[in-house]
ZAMARGU-4260 file (C-alpha; in steps of 0.2 Angstrom, whole numbers, plus 5000, padded with zeros to 4 digits):
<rodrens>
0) 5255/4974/5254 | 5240/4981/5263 | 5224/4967/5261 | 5211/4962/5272 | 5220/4945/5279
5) 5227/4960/5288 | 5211/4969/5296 | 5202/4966/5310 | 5185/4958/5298 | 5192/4947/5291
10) 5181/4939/5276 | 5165/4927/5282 | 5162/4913/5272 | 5144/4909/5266 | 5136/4895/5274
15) 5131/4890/5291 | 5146/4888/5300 | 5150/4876/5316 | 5160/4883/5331 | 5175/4878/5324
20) 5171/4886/5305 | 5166/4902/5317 | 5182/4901/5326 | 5192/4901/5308 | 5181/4918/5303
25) 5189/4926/5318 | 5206/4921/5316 | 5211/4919/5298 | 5217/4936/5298 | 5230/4933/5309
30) 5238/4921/5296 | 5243/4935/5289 | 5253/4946/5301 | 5271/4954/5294 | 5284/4940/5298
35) 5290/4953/5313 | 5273/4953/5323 | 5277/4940/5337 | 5259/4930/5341 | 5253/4934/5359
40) 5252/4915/5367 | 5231/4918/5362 | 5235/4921/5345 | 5246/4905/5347 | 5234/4895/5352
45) 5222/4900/5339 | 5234/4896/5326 | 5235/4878/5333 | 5218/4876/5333 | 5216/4883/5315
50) 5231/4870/5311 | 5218/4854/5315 | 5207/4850/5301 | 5197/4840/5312 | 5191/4855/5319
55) 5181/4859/5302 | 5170/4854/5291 | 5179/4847/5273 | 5174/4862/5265 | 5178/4876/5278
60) 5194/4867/5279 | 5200/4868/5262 | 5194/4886/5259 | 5204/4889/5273 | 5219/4881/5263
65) 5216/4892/5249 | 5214/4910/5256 | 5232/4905/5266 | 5239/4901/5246 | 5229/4919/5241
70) 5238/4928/5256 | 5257/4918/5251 | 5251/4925/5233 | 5249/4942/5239 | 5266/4942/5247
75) 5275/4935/5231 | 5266/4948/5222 | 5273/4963/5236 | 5291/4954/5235 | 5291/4957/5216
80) 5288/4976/5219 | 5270/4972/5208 | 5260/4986/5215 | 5275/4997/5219 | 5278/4997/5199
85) 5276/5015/5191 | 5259/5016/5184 | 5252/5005/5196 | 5248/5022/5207 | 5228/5013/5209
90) 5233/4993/5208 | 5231/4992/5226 | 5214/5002/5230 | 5208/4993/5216 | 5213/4976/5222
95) 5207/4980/5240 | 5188/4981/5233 | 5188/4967/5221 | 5192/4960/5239 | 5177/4968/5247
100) 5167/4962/5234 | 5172/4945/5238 | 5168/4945/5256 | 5152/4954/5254 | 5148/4938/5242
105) 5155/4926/5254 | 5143/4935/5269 | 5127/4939/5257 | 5125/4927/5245 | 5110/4916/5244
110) 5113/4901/5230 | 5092/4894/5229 | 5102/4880/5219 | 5115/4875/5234 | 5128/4875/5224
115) 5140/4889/5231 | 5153/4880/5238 | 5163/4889/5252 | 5183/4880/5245 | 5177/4885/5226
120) 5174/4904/5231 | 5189/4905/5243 | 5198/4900/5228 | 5190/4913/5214 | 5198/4927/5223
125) 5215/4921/5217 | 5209/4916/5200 | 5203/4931/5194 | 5218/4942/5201 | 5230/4929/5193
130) 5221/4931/5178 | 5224/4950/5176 | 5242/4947/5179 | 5242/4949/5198 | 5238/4969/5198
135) 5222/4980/5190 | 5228/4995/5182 | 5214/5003/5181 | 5194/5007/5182 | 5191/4998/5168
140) 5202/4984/5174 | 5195/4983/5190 | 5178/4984/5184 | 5181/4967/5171 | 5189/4959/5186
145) 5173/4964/5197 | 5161/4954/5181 | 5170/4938/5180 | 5169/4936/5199 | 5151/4941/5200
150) 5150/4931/5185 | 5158/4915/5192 | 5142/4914/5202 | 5131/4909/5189 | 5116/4919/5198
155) 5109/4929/5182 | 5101/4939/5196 | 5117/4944/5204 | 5130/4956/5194 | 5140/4971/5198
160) 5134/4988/5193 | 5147/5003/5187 | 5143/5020/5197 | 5130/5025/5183 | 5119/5009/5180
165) 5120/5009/5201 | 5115/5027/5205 | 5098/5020/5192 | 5096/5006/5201 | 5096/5015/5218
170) 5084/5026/5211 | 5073/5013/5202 | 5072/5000/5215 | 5061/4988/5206 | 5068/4974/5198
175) 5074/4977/5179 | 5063/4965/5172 | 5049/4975/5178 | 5057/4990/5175 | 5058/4985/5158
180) 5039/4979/5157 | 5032/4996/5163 | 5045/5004/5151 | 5032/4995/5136 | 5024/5012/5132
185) 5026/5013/5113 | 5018/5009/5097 | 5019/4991/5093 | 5011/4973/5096 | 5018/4970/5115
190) 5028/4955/5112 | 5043/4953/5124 | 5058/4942/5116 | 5073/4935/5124 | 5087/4922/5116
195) 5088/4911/5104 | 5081/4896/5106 | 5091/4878/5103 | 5076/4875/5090 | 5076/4892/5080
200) 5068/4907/5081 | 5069/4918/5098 | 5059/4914/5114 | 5045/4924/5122 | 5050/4930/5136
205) 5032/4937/5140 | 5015/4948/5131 | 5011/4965/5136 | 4995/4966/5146 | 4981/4968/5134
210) 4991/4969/5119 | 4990/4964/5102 | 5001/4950/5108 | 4990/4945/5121 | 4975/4946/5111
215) 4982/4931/5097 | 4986/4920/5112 | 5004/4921/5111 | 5012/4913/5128 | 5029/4913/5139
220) 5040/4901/5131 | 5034/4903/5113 | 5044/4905/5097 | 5043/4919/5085 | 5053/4908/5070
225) 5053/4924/5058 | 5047/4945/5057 | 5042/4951/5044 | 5048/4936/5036 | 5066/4935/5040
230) 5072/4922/5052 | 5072/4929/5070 | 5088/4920/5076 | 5097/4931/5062 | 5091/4946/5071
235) 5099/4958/5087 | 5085/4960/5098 | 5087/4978/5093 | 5084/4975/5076 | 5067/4964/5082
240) 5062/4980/5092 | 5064/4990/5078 | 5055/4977/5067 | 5041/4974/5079 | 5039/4995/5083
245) 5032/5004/5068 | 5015/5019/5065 | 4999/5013/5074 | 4988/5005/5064 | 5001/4996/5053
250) 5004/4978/5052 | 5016/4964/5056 | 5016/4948/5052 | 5025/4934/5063 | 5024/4918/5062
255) 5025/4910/5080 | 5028/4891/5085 | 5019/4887/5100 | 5027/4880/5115 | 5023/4862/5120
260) 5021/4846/5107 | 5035/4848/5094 | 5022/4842/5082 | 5012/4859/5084 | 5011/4867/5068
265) 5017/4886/5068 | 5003/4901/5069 | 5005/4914/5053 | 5001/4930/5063 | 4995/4947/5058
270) 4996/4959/5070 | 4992/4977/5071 | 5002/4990/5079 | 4993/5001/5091 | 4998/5013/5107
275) 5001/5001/5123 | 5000/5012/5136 | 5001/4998/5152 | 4986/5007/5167 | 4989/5001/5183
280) 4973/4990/5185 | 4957/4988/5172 | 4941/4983/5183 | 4923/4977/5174 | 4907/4970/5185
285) 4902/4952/5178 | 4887/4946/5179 | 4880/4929/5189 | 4864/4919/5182 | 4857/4925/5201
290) 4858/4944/5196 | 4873/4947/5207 | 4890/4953/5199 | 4908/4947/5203 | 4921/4962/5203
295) 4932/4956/5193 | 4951/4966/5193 | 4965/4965/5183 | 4982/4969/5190 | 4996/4974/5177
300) 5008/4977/5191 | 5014/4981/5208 | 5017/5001/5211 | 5010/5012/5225 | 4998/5017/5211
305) 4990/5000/5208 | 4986/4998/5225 | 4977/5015/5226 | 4967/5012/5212 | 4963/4994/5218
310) 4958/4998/5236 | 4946/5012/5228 | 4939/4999/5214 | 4935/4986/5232 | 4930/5002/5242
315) 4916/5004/5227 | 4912/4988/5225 | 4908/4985/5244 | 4897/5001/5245 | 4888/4989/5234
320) 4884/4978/5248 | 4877/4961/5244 | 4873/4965/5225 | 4893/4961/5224 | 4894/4943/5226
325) 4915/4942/5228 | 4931/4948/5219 | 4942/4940/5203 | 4960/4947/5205 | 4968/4944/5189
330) 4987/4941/5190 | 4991/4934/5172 | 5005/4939/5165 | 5011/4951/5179 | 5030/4951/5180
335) 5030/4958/5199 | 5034/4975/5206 | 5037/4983/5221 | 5037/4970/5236 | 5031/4982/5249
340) 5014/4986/5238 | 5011/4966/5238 | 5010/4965/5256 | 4999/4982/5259 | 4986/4973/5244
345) 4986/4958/5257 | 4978/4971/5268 | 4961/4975/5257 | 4957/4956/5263 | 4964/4950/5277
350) 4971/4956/5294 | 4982/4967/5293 | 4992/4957/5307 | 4993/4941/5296 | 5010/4937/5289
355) 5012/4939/5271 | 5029/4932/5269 | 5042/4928/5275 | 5062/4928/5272 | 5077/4916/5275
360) 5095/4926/5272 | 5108/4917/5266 | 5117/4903/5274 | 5103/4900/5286 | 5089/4891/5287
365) 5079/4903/5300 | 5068/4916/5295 | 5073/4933/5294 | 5060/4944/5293 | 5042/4941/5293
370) 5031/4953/5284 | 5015/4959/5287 | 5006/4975/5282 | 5003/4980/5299 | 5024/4981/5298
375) 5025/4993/5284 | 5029/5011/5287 | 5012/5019/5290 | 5018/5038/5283 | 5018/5027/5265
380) 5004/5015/5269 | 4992/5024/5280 | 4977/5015/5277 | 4983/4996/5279 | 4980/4997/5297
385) 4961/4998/5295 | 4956/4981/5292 | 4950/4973/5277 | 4939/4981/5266 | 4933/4963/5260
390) 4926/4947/5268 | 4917/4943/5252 | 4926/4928/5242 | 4943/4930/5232 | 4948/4921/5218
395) 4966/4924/5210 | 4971/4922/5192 | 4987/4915/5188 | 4998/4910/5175 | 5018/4907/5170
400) 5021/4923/5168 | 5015/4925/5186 | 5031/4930/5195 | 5038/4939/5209 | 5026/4948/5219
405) 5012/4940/5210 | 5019/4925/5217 | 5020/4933/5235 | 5003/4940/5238 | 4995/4923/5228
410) 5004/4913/5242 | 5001/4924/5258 | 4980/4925/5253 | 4980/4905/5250 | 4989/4900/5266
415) 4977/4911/5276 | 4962/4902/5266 | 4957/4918/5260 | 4958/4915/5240 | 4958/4900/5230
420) 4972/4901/5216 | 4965/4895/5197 | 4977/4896/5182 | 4993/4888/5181 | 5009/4886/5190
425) 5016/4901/5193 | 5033/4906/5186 | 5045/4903/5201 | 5052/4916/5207 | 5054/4919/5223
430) 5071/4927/5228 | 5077/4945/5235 | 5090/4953/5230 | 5101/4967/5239 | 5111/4983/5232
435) 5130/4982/5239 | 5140/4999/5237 | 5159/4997/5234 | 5165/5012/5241 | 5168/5022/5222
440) 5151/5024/5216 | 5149/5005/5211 | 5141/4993/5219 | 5136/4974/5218 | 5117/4968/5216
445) 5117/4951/5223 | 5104/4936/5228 | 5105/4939/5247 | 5087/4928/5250 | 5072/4920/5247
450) 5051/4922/5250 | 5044/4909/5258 | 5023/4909/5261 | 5018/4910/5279 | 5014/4893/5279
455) 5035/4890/5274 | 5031/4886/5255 | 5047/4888/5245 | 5042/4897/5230 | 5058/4896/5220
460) 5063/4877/5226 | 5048/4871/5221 | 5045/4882/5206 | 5030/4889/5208 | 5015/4889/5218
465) 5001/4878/5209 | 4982/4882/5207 | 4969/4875/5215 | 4959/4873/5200 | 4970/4871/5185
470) 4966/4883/5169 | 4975/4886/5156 | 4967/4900/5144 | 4976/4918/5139 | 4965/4932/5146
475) 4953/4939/5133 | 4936/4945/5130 | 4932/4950/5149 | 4927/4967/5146 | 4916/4961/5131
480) 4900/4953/5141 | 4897/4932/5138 | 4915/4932/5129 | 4925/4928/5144 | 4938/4917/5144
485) 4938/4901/5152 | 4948/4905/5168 | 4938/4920/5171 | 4924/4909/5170 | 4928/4895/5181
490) 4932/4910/5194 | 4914/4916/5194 | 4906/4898/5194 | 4917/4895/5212 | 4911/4912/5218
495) 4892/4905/5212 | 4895/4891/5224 | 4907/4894/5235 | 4901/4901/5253 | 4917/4915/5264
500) 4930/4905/5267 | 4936/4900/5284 | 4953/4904/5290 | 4957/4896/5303 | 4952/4877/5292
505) 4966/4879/5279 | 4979/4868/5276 | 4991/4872/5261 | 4995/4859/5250 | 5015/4854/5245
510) 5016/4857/5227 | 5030/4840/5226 | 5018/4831/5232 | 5001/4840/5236 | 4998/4832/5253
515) 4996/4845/5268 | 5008/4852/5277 | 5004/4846/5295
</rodrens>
């Protein structure tokens, strides 16, 4: 029975290995050789040095002790004639890549919890063949085999994909969260929901940017108890679309409990449907009590489009010369984007040289790649190379349902000392995940790292970058003069006072403990 104990790869286990773990990577193959192969007196050697427990760590040790039971398995299943069985033409193909998708977790997979144990995955391999009766039959076998191992993760970022959902994910790099966000163009009120929640209704997972939502200061992690007056735990989510969605201009009442204080009372909500067409940015000048105006943007999300229109909105604003006093970037519920248009924004105010991010790969505590605008491919981002556009001061607005790339540019600007952050902690998410084909048309989407900020702040670990000046207000009236909302206006009162910033002064803060880094 043909497997890849056999090869001359055999699989790498996640982790970072010692000498001796690297030594069992090697030669963990030749544990399986057909019973006529006679070991050259290397290969002997190896096997006694694999036969020393010593030699690993605990964990390394006992995995090893499970993929030797997996190859026995194998050979019980090839002495029973499994595979060999008539219509079983496509049982070994199809257990060769439920094989491949195991090694490529045990090479790629970043766990932000540290929970993935190196014996527990060495033993999954087995489980889940076992529990299809030791051969897959099938494409659709194959493929339930291939969702309860990615599932065994427990990573909701990390799943397999079949041909068709992986040819659209190829196509559609951005995350499907975002995807789903800049997907909101319809006739409603801009509420996203997500599950049930232990205490009734169905969470909100986020509001659309300048919704109706929005607007009646619904939040991330709020309730909606009942549609329409029918309990919202009773519903599919389909059914809420469909209850949600209806002619602009109608009605639709909610009623919303608010997250926080159990003894909040719940908010009777009428909402009116309208169009809700997302635009890549929304930009107003707001005035200062000196005369001067603050630029103030709003970013909806990251897409090469946004950062055309945002580089033209600070071009304008700086032909403007002094009369511009600085910048408000608005980040609130931005769900993320594109990475890559993240670090070209960085450019608009800082060096182009300067660091953005930077990420750690799995098993590995060094950092892989750094990224800088000056790094991105120049036939896509001509312009980053030019400098700043800005030296004026930069304020960026955050909330929860600040994630992502939000997250990243926030944290690359504040490590340089080139913006101040106001809002709230940021939603936490700072992890990259890879596409992984598996030879058919299939493929694996898996958590294969994390972002760290320049100054090596863990985003996800510490869940969140926290403000500098703490706010907490939905956005609303900014485009309607005096009626701005209180974040906004803490923003324009720190540009009032606050002279350019210097970047070589900055010391971030550790948001467990907010003392500087040294």
């Amino acid at each position: 029975m043909s497997s890849w104990l056999g090869v001359a790869n055999p699989p790498a286990l996640a982790g970072q290995l010692s000498a001796a773990d690297q030594t069992y990577e090697r030669e963990i193959h030749r544990l399986a050789r057909p019973k006529s192969h006679i070991p050259s007196s290397d290969e002997q050697a190896a096997l006694q040095l694999l036969m020393d427990p010593d030699m690993f760590t605990d964990d390394a040790w006992q995995a090893m002790v499970k993929l030797q039971r997996y190859a026995q398995y194998l050979e019980t299943l090839a002495d029973a004639g499994v595979e060999e069985a008539p219509g079983c033409e496509s049982c070994a193909a199809n257990r060769m890549m439920l094989e491949r998708a195991w090694q490529t977790v045990a090479n790629e997979f970043y766990d932000p919890a540290g929970r993935f144990s190196q014996q527990a995955w060495a033993g999954q391999l087995q489980a889940v063949l076992a529990q299809h009766g030791g051969a897959l039959h099938s494409k659709a076998e194959a493929y339930s085999a291939l969702r309860e191992l990615l599932g065994s993760l427990g990573d909701k970022y990390s799943t397999f994909m079949e041909p068709a959902a992986f040819r659209r994910a190829l196509r559609q790099p951005m995350p499907a969260a975002e995807r789903d966000y800049l997907a909101a163009q319809f006739v409603g009120v801009g509420v996203q929901l997500g599950g049930v929640s232990p205490q009734g209704g169905r969470l909100v997972e986020a509001p659309l940017v300048e919704s109706p939502a929005e607007a009646a200061g619904i939040r991330r992690g709020d309730r909606v108890l009942e549609i329409e007056g029918i309990p919202a735990e009773s519903l599919t989510l389909d059914e809420t679309t469909t209850l949600l969605r209806g002619p602009a201009g109608s009605s639709v009442g909610l009623t919303v409990a608010p997250c926080g204080p159990a003894q909040q009372s719940p908010r009777q909500l009428l909402l009116e449907r309208r169009p809700l067409p997302q635009p890549a940015v929304k930009e107003a000048q707001l005035p200062l009590p000196d005369g001067r105006v603050v630029q103030y943007v709003r970013l909806h999300y990251f897409t090469h489009e946004a950062t055309g229109a945002l580089a033209q909105v600070v071009a304008s604003a700086e032909a403007e010369g002094q009369h511009v006093a600085g910048y408000v970037l608005d980040l609130r519920n931005n769900p993320g984007g594109v990475f890559e248009e993240a670090v070209a924004i960085a450019s608009l105010f800082q060096d182009p040289m300067s660091p953005v991010a930077e990420t750690v790969r799995s098993g590995s505590s060094l950092v892989d790649v750094v990224w800088r605008p000056a790094g991105l491919s120049p036939a896509s981002w001509p312009d980053v190379l030019a400098g700043p556009l800005t030296s004026k001061p930069l304020v960026l607005l955050v909330n929860s349902n600040s994630a992502s790339a939000s997250e990243v540019l926030a944290g690359g600007l504040r490590d340089y000392n080139r913006a101040v952050i106001v809002g709230e902690r940021t939603f936490g998410k700072g992890l990259v995940q890879y596409y992984f084909p598996m030879g058919d048309g299939s493929g694996l989407k898996l958590t294969a790292a994390k972002y760290l900020t320049p100054k090596a702040y863990d985003i996800t670990k510490f869940g969140g970058l926290t403000p500098d000046f703490a706010c907490k207000d939905y956005p609303h009236g900014v485009f309607t003069p005096g009626r701005a909302d209180r974040c906004v206006t803490s923003a324009l009162g720190y540009i009032m006072a606050a002279p350019a910033p210097d970047p070589l002064s900055y010391s971030p803060l550790y948001a467990s403990t907010g003392t500087e880094k040294p």
